[in-house]
N, C-alpha and C positions, 0 to 999 in steps of 0.2 A: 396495515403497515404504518410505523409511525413517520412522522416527518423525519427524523435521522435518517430511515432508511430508505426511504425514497428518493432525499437528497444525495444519500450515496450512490444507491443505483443510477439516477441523472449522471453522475460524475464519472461512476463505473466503465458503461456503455460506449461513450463518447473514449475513455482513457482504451479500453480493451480494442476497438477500430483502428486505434491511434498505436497502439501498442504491437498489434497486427500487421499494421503497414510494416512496421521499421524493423519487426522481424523480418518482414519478409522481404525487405528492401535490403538491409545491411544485415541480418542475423543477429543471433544473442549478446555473440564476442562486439560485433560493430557494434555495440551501442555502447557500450563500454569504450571500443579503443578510438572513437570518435573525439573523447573526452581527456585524451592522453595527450595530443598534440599543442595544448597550449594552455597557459597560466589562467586562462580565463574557463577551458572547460575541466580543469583542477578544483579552481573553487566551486563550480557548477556539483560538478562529483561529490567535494568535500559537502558543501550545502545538502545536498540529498542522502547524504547518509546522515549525517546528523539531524536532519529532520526528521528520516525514518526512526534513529531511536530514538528521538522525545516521543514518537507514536506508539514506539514499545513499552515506553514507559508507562503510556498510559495504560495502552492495551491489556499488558501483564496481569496488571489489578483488577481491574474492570471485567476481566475473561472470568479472576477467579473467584468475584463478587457475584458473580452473574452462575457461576457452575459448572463453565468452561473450559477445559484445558486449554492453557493458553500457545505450548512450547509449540503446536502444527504453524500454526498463526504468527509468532516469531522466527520459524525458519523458511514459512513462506513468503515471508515479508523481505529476506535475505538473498534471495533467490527471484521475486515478483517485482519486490520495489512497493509502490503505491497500492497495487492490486489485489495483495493480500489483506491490508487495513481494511481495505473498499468493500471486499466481500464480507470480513467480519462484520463490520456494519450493518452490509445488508440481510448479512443472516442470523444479525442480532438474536435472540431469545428476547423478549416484552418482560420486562422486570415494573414491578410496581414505581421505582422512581421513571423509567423513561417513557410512558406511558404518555 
């Protein structure tokens, strides 16, 4: 396992816990309509989506340098949030640059 995917897994774990409560605490929609109620969890919302696709940007390429299809990985990233980069990570394929 390389250092990428270890550090993602670390990351993973602790996010998937984390991710689990809040389902289960407020559900899918809550986490979402938490973010609805005021200017500050706007930009919170706006932040996180455009973070996510600078990740698709990278992703994209990198899936189809690598042998990948990329589009699972782009609509579960749409649907997951952070979760589905985390896993591509950790279930990287070993290409001779990341080695």
């Amino acid at each position: 396992m390389s250092t990428r995917q270890t550090l993602s897994l670390c990351l993973l774990i602790p996010f998937l816990a984390l991710t689990a409560y809040a389902l289960y605490t407020v559900g899918y929609i809550g986490i979402f309509d938490y973010h609805r109620h005021s200017p500050a969890g706007w930009q919170v919302f706006a932040d996180l989506v455009i973070a996510l696709i600078i990740v698709m940007m990278f992703l994209i390429p990198d899936a189809k340098k690598a042998g990948r299809n990329p589009w699972p990985w782009v609509i579960a990233t749409l649907f997951l949030g952070s979760i589905a980069p985390l896993c591509y990570l950790v279930l990287g394929k070993k290409t001779e640059k990341s080695a």
